[in-house]
C-alpha positions as CSV (number, residue, x, y, z in Angstrom):
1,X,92.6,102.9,120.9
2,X,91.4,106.5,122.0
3,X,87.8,107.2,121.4
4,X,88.6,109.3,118.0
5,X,91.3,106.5,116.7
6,X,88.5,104.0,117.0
7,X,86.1,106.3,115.2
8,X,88.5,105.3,112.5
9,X,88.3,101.7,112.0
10,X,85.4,101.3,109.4
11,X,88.0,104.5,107.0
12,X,90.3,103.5,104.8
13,X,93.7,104.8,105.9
14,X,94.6,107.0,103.6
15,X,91.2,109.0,104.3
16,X,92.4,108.2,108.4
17,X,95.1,110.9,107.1
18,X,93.0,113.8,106.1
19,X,90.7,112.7,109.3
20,X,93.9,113.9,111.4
21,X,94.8,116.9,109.5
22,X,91.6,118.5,110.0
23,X,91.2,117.6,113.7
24,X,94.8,118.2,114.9
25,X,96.4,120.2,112.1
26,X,99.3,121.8,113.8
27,X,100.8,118.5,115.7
28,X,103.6,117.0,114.8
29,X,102.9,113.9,113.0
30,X,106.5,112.9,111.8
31,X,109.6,113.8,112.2
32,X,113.0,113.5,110.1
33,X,116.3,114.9,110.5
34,X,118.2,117.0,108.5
35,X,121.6,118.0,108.8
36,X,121.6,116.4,112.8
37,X,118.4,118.3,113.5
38,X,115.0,116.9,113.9
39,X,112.4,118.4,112.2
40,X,108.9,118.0,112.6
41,X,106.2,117.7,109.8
42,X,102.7,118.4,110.8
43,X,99.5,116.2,110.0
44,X,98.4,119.0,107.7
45,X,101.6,119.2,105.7
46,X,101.4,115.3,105.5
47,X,98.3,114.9,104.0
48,X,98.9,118.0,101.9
49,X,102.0,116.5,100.5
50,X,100.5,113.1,99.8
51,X,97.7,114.6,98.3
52,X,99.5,116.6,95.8
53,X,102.2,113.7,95.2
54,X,99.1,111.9,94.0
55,X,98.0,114.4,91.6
56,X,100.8,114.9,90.4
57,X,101.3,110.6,89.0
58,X,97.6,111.3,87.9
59,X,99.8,114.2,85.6
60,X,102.2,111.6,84.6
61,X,99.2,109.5,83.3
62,X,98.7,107.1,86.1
63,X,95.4,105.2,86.0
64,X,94.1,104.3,89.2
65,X,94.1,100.9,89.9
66,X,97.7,100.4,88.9
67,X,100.7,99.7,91.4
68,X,103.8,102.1,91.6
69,X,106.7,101.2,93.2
70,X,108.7,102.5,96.0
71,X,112.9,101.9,95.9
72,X,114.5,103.5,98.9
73,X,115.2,103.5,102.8
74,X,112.6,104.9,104.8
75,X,111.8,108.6,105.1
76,X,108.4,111.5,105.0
77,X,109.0,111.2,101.3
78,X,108.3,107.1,101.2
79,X,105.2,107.6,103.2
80,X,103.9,110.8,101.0
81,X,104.2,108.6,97.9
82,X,102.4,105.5,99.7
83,X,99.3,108.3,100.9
84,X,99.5,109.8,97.8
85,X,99.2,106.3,95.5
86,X,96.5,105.7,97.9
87,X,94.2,108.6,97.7
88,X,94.6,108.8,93.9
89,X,93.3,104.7,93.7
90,X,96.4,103.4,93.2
91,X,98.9,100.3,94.7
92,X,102.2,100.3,96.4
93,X,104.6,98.2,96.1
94,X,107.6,98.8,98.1
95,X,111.0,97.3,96.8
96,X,113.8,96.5,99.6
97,X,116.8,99.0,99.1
98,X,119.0,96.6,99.6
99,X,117.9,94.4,96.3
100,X,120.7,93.6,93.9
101,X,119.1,95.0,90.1
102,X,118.0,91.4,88.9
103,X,115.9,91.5,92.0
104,X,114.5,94.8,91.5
105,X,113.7,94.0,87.6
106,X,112.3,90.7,88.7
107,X,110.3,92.6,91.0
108,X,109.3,95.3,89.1
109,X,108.3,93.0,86.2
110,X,105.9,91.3,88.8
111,X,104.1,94.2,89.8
112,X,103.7,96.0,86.2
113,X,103.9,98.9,87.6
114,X,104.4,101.7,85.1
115,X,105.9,104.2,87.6
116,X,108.7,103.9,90.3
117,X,109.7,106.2,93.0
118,X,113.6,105.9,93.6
119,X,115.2,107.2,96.7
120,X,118.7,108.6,95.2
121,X,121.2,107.8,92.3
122,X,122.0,104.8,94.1
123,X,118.3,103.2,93.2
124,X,118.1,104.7,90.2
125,X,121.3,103.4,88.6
126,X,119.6,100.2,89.7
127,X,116.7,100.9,87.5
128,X,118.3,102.6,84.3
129,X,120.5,99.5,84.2
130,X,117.3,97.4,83.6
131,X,114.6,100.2,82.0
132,X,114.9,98.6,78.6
133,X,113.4,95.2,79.6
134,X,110.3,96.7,81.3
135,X,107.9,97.7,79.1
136,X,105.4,98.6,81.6
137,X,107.6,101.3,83.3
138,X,107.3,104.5,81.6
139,X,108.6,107.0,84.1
140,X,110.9,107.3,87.2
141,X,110.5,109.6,90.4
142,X,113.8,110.5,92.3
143,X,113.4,112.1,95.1
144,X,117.2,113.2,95.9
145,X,118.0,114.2,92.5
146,X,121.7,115.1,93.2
147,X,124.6,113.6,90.9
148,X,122.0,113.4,88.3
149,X,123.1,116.5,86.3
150,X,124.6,114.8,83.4
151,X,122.1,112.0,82.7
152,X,119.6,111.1,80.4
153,X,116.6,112.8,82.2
154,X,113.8,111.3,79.5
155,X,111.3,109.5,81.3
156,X,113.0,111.0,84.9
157,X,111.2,113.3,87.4
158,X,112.2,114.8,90.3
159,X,109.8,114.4,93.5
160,X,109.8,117.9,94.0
161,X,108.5,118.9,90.7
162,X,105.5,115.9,90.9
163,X,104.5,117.3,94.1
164,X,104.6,121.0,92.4
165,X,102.5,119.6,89.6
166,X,99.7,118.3,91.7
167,X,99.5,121.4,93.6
168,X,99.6,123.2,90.5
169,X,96.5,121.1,89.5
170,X,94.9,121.9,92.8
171,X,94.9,125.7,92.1
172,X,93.6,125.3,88.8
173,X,90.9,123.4,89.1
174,X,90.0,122.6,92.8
175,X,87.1,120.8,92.5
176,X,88.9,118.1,90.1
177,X,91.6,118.0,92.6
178,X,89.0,117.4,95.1
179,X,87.2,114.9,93.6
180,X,90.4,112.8,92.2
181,X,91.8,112.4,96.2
182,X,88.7,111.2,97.8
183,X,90.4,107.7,98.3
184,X,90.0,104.4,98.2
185,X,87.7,101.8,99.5
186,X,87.7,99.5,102.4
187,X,88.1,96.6,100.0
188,X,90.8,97.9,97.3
189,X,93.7,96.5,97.4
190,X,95.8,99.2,99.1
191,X,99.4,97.8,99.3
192,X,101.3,95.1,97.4
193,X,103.8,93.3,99.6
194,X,106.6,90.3,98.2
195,X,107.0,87.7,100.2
196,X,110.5,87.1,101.1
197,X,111.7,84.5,98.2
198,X,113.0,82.0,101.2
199,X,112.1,78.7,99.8
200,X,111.5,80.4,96.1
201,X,110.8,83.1,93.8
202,X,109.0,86.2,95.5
203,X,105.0,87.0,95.3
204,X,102.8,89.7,95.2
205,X,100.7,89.5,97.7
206,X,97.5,91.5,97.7
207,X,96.5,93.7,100.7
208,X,93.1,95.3,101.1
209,X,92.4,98.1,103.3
210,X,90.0,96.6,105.1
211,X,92.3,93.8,105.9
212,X,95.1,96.3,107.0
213,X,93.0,98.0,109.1
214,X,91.5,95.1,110.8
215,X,95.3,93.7,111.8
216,X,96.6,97.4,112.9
217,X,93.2,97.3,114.9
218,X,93.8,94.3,116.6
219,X,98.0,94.4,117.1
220,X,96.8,97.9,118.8
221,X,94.1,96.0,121.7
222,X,97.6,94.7,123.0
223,X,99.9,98.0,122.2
224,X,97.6,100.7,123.4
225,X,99.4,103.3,121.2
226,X,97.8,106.7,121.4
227,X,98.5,110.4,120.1
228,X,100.9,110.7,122.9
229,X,102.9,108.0,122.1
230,X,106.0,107.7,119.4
231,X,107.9,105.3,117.4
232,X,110.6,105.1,115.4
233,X,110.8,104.0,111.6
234,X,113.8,102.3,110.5
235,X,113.3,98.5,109.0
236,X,112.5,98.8,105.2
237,X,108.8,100.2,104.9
238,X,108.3,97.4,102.0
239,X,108.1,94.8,105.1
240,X,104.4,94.6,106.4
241,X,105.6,94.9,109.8
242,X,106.8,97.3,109.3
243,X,104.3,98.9,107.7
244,X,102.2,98.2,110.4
245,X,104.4,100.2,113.1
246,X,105.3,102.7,110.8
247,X,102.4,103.7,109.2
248,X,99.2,101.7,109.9
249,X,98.8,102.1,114.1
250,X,100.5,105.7,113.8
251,X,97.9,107.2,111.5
252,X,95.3,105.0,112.9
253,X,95.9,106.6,116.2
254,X,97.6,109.8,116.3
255,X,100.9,108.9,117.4
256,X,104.2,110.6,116.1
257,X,106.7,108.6,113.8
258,X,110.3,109.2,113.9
259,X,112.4,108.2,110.9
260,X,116.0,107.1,112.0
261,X,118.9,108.3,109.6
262,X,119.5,104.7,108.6
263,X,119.9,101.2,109.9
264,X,123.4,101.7,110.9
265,X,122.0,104.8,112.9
266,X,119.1,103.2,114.9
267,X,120.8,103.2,118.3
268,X,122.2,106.3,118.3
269,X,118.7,107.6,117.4
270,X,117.0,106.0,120.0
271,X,119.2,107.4,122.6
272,X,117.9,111.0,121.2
273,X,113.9,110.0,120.5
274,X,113.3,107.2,123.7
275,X,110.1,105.9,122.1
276,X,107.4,104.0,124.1
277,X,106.4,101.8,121.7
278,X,109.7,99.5,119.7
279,X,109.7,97.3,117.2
280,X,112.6,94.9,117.3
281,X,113.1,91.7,114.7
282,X,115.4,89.4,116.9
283,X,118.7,90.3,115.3
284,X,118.3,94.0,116.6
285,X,117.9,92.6,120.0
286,X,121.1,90.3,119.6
287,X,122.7,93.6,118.4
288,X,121.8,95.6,121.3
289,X,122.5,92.5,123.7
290,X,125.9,92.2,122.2
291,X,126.5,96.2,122.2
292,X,126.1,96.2,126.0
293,X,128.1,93.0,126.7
294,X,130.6,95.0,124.2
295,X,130.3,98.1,126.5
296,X,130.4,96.9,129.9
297,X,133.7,94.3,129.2
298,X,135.2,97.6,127.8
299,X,134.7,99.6,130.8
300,X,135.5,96.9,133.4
301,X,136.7,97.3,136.9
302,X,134.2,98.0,139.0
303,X,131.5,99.0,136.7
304,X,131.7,95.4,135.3
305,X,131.5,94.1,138.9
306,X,128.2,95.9,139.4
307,X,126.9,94.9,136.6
308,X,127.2,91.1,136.8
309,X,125.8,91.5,140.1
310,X,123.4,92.7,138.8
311,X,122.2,90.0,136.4
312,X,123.1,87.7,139.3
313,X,120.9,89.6,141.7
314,X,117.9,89.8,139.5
315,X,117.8,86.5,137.2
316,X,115.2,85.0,139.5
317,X,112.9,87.6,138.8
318,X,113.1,87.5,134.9
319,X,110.8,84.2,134.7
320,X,108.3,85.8,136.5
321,X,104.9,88.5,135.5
322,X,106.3,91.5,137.4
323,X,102.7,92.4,138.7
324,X,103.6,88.8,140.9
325,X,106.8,90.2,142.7
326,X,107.7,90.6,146.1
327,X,108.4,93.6,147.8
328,X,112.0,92.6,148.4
329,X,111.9,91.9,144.9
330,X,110.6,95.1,143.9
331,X,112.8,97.0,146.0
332,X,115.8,94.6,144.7
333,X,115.0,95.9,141.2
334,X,114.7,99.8,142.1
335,X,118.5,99.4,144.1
336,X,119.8,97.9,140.2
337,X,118.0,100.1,138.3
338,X,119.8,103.3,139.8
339,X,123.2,101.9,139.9
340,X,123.4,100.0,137.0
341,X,120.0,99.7,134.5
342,X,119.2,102.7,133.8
343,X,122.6,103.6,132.3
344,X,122.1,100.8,130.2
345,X,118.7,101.5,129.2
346,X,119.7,104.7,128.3
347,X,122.9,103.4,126.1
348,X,120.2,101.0,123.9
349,X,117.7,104.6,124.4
350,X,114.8,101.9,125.9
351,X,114.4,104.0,129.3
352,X,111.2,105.7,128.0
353,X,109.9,102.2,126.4
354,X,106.5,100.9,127.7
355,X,106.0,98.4,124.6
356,X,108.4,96.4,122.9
357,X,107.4,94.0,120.5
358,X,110.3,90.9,118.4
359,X,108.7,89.5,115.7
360,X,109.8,87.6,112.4
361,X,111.7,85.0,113.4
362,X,111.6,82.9,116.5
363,X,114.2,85.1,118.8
364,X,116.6,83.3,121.6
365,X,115.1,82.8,125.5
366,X,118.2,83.4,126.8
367,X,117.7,87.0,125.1
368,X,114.7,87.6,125.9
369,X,115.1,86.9,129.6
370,X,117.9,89.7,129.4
371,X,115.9,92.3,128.8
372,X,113.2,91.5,131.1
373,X,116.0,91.7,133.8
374,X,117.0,95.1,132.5
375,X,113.5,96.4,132.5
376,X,112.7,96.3,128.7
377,X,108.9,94.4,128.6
378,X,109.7,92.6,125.3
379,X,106.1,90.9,124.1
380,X,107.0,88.1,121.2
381,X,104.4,88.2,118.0
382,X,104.1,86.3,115.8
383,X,102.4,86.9,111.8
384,X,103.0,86.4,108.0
385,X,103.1,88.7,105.1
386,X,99.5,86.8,103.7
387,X,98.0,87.3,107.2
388,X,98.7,91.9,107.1
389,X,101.9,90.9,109.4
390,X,99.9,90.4,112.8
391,X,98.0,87.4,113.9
392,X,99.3,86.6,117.7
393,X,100.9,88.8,120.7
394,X,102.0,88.4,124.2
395,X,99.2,90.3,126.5
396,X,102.0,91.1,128.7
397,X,105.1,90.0,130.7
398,X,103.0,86.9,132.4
399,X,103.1,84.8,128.7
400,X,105.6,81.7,128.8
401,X,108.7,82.6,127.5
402,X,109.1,81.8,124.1
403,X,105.4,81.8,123.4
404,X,103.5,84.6,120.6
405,X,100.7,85.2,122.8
406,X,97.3,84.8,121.8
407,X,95.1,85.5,118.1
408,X,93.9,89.0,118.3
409,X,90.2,89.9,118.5
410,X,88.2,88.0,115.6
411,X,90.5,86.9,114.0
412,X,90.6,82.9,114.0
413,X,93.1,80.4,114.6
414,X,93.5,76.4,114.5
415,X,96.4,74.3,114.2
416,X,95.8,70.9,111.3
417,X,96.7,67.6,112.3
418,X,100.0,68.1,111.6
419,X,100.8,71.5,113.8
420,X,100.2,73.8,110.6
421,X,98.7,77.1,111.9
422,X,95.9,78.1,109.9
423,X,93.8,81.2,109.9
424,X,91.3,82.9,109.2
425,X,89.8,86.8,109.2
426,X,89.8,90.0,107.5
427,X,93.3,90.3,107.6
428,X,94.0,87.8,105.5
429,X,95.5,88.5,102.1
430,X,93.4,88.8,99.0
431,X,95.4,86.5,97.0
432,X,98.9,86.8,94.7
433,X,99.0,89.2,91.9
434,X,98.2,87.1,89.0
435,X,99.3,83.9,90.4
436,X,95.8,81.7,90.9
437,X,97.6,78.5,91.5
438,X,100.0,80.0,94.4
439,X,96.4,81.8,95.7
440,X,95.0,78.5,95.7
441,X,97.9,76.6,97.6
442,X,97.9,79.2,100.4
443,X,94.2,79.6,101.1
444,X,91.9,76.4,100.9
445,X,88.3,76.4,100.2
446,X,87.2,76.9,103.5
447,X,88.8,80.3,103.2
448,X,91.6,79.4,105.7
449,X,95.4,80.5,105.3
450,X,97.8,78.0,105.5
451,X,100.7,79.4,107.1
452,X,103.5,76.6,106.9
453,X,104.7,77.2,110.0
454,X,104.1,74.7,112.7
455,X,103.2,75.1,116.3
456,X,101.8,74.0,119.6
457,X,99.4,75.3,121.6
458,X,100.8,76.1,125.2
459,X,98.6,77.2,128.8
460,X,99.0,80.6,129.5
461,X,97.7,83.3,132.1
462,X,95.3,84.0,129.8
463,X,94.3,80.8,127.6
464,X,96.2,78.7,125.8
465,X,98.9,80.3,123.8
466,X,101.1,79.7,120.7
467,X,104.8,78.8,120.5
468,X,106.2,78.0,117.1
469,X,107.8,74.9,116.5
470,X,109.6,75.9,113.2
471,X,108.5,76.4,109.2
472,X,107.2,73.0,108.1
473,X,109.5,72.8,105.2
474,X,112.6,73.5,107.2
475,X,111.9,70.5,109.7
476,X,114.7,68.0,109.6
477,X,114.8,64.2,110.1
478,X,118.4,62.3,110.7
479,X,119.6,59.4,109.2
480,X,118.6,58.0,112.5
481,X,115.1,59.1,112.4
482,X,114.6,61.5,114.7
483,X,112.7,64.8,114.0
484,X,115.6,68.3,114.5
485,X,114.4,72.1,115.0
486,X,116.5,73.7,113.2
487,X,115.6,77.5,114.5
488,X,115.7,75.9,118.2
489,X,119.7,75.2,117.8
490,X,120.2,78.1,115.6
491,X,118.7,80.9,118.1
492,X,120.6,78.8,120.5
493,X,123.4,79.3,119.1
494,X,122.8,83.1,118.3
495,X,122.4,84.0,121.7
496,X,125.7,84.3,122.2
497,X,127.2,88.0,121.4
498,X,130.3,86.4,119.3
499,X,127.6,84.1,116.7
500,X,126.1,86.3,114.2
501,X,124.3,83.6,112.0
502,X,124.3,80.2,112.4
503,X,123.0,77.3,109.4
504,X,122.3,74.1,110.8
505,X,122.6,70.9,108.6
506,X,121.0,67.6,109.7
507,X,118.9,66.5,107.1
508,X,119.3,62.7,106.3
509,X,122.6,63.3,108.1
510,X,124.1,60.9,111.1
511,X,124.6,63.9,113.8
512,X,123.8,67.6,113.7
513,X,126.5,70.0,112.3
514,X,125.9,74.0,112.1
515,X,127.9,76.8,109.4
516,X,128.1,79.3,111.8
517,X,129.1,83.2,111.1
518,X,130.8,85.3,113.8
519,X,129.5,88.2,114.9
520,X,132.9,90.8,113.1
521,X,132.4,93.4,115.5
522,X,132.0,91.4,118.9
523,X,134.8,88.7,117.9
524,X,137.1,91.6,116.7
525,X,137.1,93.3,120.0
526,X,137.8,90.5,121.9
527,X,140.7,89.6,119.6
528,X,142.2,92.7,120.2
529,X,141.7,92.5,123.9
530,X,143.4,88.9,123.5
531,X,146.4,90.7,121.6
532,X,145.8,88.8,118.1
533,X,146.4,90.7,114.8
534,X,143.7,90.0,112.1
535,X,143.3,92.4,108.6
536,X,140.0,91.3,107.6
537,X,137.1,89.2,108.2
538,X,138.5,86.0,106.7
539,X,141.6,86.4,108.8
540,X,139.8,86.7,112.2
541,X,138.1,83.6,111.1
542,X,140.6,81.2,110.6
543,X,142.6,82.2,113.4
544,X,143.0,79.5,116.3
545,X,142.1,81.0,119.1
546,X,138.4,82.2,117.5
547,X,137.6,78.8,116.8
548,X,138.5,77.4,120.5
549,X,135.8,80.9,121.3
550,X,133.3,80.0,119.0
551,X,133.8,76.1,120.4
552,X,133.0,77.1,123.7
553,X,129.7,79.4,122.9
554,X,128.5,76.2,121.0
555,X,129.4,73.7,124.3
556,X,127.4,76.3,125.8
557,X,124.4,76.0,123.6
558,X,124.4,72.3,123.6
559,X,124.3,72.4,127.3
560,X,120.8,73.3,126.8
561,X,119.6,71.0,124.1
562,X,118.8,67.6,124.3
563,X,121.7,65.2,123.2
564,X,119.9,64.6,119.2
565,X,119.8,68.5,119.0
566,X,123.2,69.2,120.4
567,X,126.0,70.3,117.3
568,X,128.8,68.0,117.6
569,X,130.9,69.8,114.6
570,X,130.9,73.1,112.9
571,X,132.8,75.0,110.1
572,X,132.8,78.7,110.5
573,X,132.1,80.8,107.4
574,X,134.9,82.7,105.9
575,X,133.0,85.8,104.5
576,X,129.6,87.3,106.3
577,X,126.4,85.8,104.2
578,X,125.1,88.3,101.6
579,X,121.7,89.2,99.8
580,X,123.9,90.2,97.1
581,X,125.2,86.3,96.4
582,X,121.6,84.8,96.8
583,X,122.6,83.7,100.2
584,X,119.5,85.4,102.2
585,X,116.5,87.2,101.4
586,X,116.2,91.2,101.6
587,X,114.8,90.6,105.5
588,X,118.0,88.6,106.0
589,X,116.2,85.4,106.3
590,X,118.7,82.3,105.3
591,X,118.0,80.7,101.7
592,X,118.3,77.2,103.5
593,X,118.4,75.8,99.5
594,X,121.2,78.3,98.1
595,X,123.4,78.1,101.0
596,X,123.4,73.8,100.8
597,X,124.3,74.4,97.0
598,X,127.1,76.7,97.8
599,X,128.5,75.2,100.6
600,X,128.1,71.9,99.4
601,X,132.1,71.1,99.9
602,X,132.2,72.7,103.2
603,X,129.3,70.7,104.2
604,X,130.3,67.1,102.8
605,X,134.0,67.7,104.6
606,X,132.2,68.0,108.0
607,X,130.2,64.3,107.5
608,X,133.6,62.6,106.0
């Protein structure tokens, strides 16, 4: 951290905020784009926003203490709410946009929050088709109001007009104003996070400030990230990694957020903004891996050439610290970079990039030693929702591939007798909203979190370091015995450009088998290169030809696992798997459970 970000570390961060907007009023703090243009928003208009946003739900007869919600993509209006909750005492709970309505009343029923911020009619709909069985919502904020002309508006508000009221109530009576926004404590509970309802029902997990801070603080002795640096906000704000790149580091150290239009946007936006510091969960890698196999087999000729010399000419190097190369090596990489890896940095916009971090789930080898040929220094971390989202990173390039680095500054970590990480710190969670028993489960009396994932301790460059083995509930045994990983085979197996999700099953089974899901866009090019006609996704499934392709990228994964973890038959999924049926969670995790249910058939065909 700079000298005046580390002043910071003992405020809460909502007071971080109005530390930033009266030392660097005028910078540009975040920036959005409207119609194609970026525009910037200062630190002074940001914490002026949030702080009248917060007056304004004290108008609407918010108590603090209590949790409001937040439905919507990411944007400068998510954040204002979240500051603005913050400084008035209050709790966010952020709501994936992509949750069905059952989900979002589940949700919503968890948190008893008696206010929610909705992001357009979309998210609203959501909620006025479930208001009547929530007792403890009593008012919605939209903050695109449009299409909303002919409803009901009782109970409805418009952003616009909250953040008018609060700075009404600022005029009139500045020294309540004042004295209603002077924030929270380090220990409040700041944020309210779900877990992602893998293995179960969701929970509320409790964040304080202090333990935010602490885990921002510590991600940030391996990212550096200063006021010159900037980032890009695109995966859902509810996610506590997110959180932690989008909002906790930035305002904990000056540095300048940029929100993408939308998922489906990122690369393009990237291309424009060249961030140095990237967040990436592993299927945004795969997508950008498979974008530029997409690309260059498109162009071909000679530009193809080039670039698989490329890769041929610099694979060697991948597995190595680049501080530990040659000079021939060196100079190797500078020839490449000017003929063929800088274009391609510039197509995934990664040229600028001095950080980039995968995290959530365990993320392929094979992809990871990709980018570090192209230049990209990709750093693995690992953490948990209970934990703030950060507990290990990669100090740099010399870490084992595969590893997730080592535990940040005080902040403990042990593995039980049976590989379980556990851990302990300030960043660990205060417990689940009104859920003692689940509190209980996940923290023992020593005060350590159980994390349920296991791991093994690896030697690194700089100490021992952690690889994951896999989560301790989705560890398989055969009929035969032996112990499978399923995430090994599966990120195997979702290396390749044409796999977009892959389900293994070998649980009390005689051999491994996988449900895999083909990547639509990747396979649909290369059909049409092949000259085969297809109408939709179940059509390029069950054609012939896609199967022999999809055969050969599994041979090619099993040609790296040993013989009990090889896949010696798999069904290929006839529709894409969707949060929608129950099939994965809001972070696209895979409901292991609900997928064995509904593919039951499917399943029980492979072993006959």
């Amino acid at each position: 951290m700079t000298g005046a970000a580390n002043d910071l570390k003992d405020l809460p961060l909502p007071q971080q905020l109005l530390h930033w907007a009266g030392i660097r009023p005028d910078a540009v703090a975040l920036r959005q784009k409207q119609f194609g243009i970026w525009q910037p928003v200062t630190w002074s208009a940001y914490a002026q926003q949030a702080r009248w946003f917060g007056l304004g739900l004290l108008k609407l007869g918010f108590q603090p203490g209590q949790s409001v919600a937040v439905l919507g993509e990411n944007s400068k209006e998510w954040v204002y709410a979240q500051f603005g909750i913050g400084l008035v005492g209050g709790i966010t709970a952020g709501v994936y946009p992509t949750s069905p309505a059952p989900e979002v009343e589940y949700l919503l029923a968890l948190s008893e929050a008696p206010i929610i911020v909705c992001a357009d009619q979309e998210q609203l709909d959501k909620v006025l088709s479930i208001r009547e069985r929530l007792p403890h919502l009593r008012a919605i904020v939209v903050i695109d109001p449009r299409g909303l002309r002919r409803y009901d508006r009782t109970g409805l508000h418009d952003f616009a007009d909250v953040v008018a009221s609060g700075q009404r109530f600022e005029i009139d009576n500045s020294a309540a104003a004042a004295a209603a926004t002077v924030g929270p404590k380090l220990d409040d509970i700041g944020l309210m996070v779900f877990t992602s309802g893998s293995t179960g029902r969701p929970k509320a997990a409790m964040m304080s400030w202090r333990g935010l801070g602490a885990a921002a603080q510590g991600l940030n002795t391996a990212l550096r990230c200063t006021e010159r640096d900037s980032l890009v906000s695109y995966l859902p704000l509810c996610h506590v990694a997110e959180q932690m790149f989008s909002i906790h580091i930035p305002v904990a150290t000056g540095a300048v957020v940029n929100f993408a239009e939308s998922l489906r946007t990122v690369q393009e936006d990237l291309r424009e903004l060249s961030p140095q510091i990237f967040f990436g969960v592993p299927r945004i890698w795969e997508k950008f891996h498979a974008s530029i196999q997409t690309k260059v087999h498109e162009a071909g000729g000679l530009r193809l050439a080039l670039y698989q010399r490329a890769m041929t000419a610099l694979e060697s190097a991948a597995g190595q610290p680049r501080a530990s190369w040659s000079l021939g090596q060196r100079l190797r990489w500078v020839l490449w970079y000017v003929l063929v890896l800088r274009a391609l940095l510039n197509f995934i916009g990664l040229r600028r990039c001095r950080v980039a971090i995968s995290s959530g789930a365990p993320i392929a080898p094979e992809i990871l030693k990709f980018f570090r040929v192209l230049g990209v220094p990709i750093r693995e971390a690992y953490g948990l929702t209970e934990a703030s989202g950060a507990t290990t990173i990669q100090s740099g390039d010399a870490s084992p591939v595969g590893t997730v680095g080592v535990p940040y500054p005080g902040l403990e970590v042990k593995l039980a007798d049976d590989g379980e990480i556990m851990i302990r710190g300030a960043s660990v969670f205060r417990g689940y909203f009104k859920n003692d028993e689940a509190t209980r489960e996940a923290i023992n009396a020593e005060g350590w979190l159980c994390s349920g994932d296991i791991a093994r301790w690896e030697d690194g460059p700089n100490g021992r370091e952690l690889r994951i083995v896999d989560r301790k509930k989705d560890i398989m045994i055969t009929a035969g015995g032996k112990n499978i990983t399923p995430s090994e085979i599966e990120n195997a197996l979702r290396a390749s450009s044409y796999v977009r999700e892959a389900v293994v099953i070998a649980d009390r089974r005689r051999f491994v088998s996988a449900l895999i899901q083909i990547d639509f866009e990747s396979v649909g090019k290369w059909a049409e290169e092949q000259g085969l006609v297809y109408t939709h996704f179940r059509s390029l499934t069950e054609l012939p030809p896609v199967r022999e392709l999809v055969q050969r990228e599994v041979d090619a994964a099993n040609a790296r696992m040993p013989q009990v973890q090889q896949v010696r038959k798999f069904e290929l999924l006839v529709k894409e798997l969707d949060h929608d049926d129950g099939e994965v969670t809001a972070t696209m995790k895979v409901r292991r459970k609900s997928i064995a249910e509904k593919y039951a058939h499917v399943i029980e065909a492979i072993y006959a």
